[in-house]
C-alpha positions in Angstrom: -8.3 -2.5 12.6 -7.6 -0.8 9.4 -10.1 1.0 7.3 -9.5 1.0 3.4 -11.6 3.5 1.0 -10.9 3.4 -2.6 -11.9 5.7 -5.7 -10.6 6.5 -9.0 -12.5 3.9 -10.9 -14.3 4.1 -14.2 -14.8 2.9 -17.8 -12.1 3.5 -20.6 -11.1 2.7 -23.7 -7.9 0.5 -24.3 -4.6 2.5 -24.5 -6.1 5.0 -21.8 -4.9 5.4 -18.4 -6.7 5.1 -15.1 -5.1 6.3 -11.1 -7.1 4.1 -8.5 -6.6 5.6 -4.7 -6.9 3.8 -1.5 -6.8 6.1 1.7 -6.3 3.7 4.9 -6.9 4.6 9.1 -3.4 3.8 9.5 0.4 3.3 8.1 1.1 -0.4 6.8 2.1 -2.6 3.9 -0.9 -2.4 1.3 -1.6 -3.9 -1.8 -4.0 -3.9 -4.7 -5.9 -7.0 -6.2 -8.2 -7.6 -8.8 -11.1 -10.1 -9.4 -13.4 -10.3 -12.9 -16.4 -11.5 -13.6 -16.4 -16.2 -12.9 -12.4 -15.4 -11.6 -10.4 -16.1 -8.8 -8.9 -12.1 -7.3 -5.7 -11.9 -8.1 -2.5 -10.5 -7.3 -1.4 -7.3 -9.1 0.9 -4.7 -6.7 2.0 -4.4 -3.8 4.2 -1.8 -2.1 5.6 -1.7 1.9 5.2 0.6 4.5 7.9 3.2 3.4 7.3 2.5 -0.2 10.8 1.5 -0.5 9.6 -2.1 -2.0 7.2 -2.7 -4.7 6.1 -6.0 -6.4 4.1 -6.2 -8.8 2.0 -9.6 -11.4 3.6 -10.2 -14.4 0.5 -9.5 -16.2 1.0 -5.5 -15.6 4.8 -5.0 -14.9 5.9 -1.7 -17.3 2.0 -0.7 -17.6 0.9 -0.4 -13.6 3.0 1.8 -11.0 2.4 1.5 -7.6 3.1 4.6 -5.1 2.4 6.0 -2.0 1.6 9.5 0.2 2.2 8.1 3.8 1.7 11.9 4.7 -1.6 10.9 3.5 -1.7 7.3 4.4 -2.5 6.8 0.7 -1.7 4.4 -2.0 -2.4 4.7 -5.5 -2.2 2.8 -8.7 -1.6 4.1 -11.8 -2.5 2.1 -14.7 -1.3 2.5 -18.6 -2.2 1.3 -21.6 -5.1 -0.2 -20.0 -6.3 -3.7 -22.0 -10.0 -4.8 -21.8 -8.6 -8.2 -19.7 -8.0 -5.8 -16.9 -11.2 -5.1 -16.7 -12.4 -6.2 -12.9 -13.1 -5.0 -9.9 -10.1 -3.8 -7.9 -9.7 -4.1 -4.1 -7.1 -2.5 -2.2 -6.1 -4.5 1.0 -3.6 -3.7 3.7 -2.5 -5.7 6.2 -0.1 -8.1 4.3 4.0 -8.9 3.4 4.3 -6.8 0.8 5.5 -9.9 -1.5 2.8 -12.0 -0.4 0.7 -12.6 -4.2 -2.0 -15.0 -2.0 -5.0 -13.0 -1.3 -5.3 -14.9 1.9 -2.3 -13.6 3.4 -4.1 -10.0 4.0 -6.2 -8.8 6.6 -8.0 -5.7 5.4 -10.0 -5.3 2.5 -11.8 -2.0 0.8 -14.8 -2.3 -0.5 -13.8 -2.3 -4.3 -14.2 -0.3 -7.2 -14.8 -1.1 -10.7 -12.8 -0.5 -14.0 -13.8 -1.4 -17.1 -11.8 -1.4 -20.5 -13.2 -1.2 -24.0 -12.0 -2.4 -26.9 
């Protein structure tokens, strides 16, 4: 059993940045998706258990880095030049192959934290 708790969310303006963290009970592959308002969750990054190998949705490559503290058995996302369609709530999950885009394909979930982008 793995226990996820995110922070870091918020409301900006477009351009601005935002760093979502996910501290988990334990070391494995983890992963962050997003789900807006009438939309499927969706894929955005995904990084494996030494950090070595990061994936990440086409829709955010060269804006989102993920990263991770494994002293801290944290992962974090930072997110540039933030665009009001990535406005949604964001859920860290563990649990999965770290190149696995399905959300199905993950055990653990976090509870979920909003961010929302102005225009």
């Amino acid at each position: 059993q793995v226990q996820l708790v995110e922070s870091g969310g918020g409301l900006v303006q477009a351009g601005d940045s935002l760093r979502l963290s996910c501290a988990a009970s334990g070391r494995t592959t983890m992963g962050w998706f997003r789900q807006a308002p009438g939309k499927e969750r969706e894929f955005v990054a995904a990084i494996n258990w030494s950090g070595g190998n990061t994936v990440y949705a086409d829709s955010v490559k060269g804006r989102f880095t993920i990263s991770r503290d494994n002293a801290k058995n944290t992962v974090y996302l930072q997110m540039n030049s933030l665009k009001p369609e990535d406005t949604a709530v964001y859920y860290c999950a563990a649990g999965g192959l770290y190149y696995n885009k399905t959300p199905k394909g993950w055990g653990y979930w976090g509870q979920g934290t909003q961010v929302t982008v102005s225009s």
